[in-house]
matplotlib code that plots the C-alpha trace (Angstrom):
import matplotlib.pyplot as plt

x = [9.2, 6.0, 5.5, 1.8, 0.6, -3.3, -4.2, -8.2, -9.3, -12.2, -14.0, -15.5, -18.4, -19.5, -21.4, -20.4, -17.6, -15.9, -16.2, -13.0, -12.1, -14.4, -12.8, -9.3, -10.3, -11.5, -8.7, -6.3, -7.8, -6.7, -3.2, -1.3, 2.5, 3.1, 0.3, 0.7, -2.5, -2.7, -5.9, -5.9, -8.3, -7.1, -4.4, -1.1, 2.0, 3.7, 2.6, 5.0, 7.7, 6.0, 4.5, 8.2, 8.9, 6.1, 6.1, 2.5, -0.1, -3.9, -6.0, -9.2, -12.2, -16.1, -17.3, -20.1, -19.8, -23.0, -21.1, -22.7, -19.8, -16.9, -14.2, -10.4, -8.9, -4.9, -4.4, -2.2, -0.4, 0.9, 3.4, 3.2, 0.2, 1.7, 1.9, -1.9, -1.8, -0.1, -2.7, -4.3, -6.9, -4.3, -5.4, -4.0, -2.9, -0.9, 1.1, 2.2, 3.6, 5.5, 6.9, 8.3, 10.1, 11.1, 12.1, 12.6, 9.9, 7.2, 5.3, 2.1, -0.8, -4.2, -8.1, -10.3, -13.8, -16.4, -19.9, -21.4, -24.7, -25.1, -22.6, -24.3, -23.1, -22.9, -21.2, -23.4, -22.9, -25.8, -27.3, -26.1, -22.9, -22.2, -22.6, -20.1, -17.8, -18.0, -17.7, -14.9, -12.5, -13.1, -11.9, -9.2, -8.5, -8.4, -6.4, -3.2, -3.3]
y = [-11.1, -9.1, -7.6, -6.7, -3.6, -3.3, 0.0, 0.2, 3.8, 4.6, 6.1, 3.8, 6.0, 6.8, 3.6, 2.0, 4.4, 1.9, -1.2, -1.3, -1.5, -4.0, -5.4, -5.5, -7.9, -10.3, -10.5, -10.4, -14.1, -15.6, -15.6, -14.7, -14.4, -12.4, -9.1, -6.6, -5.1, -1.7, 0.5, 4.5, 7.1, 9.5, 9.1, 11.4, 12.3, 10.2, 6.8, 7.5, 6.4, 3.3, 2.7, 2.8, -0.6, -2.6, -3.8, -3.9, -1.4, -1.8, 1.2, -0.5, 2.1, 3.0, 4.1, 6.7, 6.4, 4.3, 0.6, -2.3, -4.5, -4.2, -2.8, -3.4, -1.3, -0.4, 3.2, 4.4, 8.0, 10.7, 12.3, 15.3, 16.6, 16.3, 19.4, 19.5, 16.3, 18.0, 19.7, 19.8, 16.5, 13.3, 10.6, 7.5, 9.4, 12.2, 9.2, 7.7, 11.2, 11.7, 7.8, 8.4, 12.0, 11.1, 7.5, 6.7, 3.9, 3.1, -0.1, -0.9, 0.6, -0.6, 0.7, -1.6, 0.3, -0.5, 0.2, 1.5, 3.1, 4.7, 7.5, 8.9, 8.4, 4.6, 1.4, -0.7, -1.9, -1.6, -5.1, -4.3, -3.2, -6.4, -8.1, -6.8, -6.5, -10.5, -9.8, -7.4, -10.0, -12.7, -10.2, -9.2, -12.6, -14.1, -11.1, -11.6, -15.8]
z = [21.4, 20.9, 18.0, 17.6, 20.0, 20.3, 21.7, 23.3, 23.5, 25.3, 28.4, 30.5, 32.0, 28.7, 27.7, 23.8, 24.3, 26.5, 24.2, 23.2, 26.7, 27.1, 24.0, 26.1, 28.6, 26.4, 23.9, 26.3, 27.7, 23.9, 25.0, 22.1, 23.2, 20.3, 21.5, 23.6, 24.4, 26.4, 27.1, 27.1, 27.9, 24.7, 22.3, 23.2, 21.8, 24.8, 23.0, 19.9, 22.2, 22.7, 19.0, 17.8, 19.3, 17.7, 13.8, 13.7, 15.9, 15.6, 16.9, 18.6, 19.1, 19.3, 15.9, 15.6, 11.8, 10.2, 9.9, 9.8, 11.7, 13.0, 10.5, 10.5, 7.8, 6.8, 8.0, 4.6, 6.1, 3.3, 5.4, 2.6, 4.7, 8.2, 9.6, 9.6, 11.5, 14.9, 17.0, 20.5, 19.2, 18.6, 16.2, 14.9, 11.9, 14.2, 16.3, 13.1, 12.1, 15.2, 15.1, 11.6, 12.4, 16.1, 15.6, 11.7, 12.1, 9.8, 11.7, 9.9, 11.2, 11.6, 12.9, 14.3, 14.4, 16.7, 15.5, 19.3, 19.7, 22.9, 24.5, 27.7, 30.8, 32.0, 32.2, 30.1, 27.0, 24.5, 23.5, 19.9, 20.6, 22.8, 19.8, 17.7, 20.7, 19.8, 16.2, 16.5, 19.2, 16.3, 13.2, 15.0, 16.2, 12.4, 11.3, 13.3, 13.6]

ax = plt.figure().add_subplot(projection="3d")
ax.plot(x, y, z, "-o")
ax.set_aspect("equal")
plt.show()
């Protein structure tokens, strides 16, 4: 049974902003029995559904932040502050919300940020960015084996 649910978000005209799409096709030739990996445009309340399934979800995406590599960090929730979380823009932080109220779950949540340079229109992948594509499929890859 799979237990593990990798969710890519990204456009894929928008340049970096599809790496972690990019990022999909790659893990997904590793094999492991125990992933699901899925790819989405946007995060939306309709995943929850899905999420509640999984013990263990890791959010894979473009970072516009200044990071030097690829960063997988525990998402830690404070569902005190929740009602902020709900609104027409749905992040990680939002799903988790509406996993714990709708289905009483609390998997373990995960972000695995991309550093990406270039968001303009396209299909290429800056030369950077390619890189820690690579970085990113080994840090992930360590993390779960």
């Amino acid at each position: 049974m799979k237990d593990t649910l990798v969710i890519c978000i990204g456009n894929e005209i928008r340049s970096d902003d599809s790496v972690a799409l990019h990022f999909k096709k790659e893990f997904e030739n590793l094999f492991l029995p125990f992933v699901e990996i899925i790819s989405v445009h946007q995060l939306t309340p309709e995943l929850a559904e899905v999420i509640s399934k999984f013990d263990k979800i890791i959010f894979v995406d473009a970072s516009i932040e200044e990071i030097d590599k690829p960063t997988l960090k525990k998402i830690n929730f404070d569902f005190q502050y929740s009602n902020q979380s709900l609104n027409h823009i749905f992040t990680p932080e939002s799903l988790i919300f509406l996993v714990k109220e709708l289905y009483n779950k609390s998997p373990e949540f995960y972000s695995l940020s991309i550093p990406a340079i270039n968001f303009d229109f396209g299909t290429e992948l800056h030369p950077k960015t390619k890189e820690n594509l690579l970085i990113a499929i080994e840090t992930l890859k360590n993390f779960l084996t």
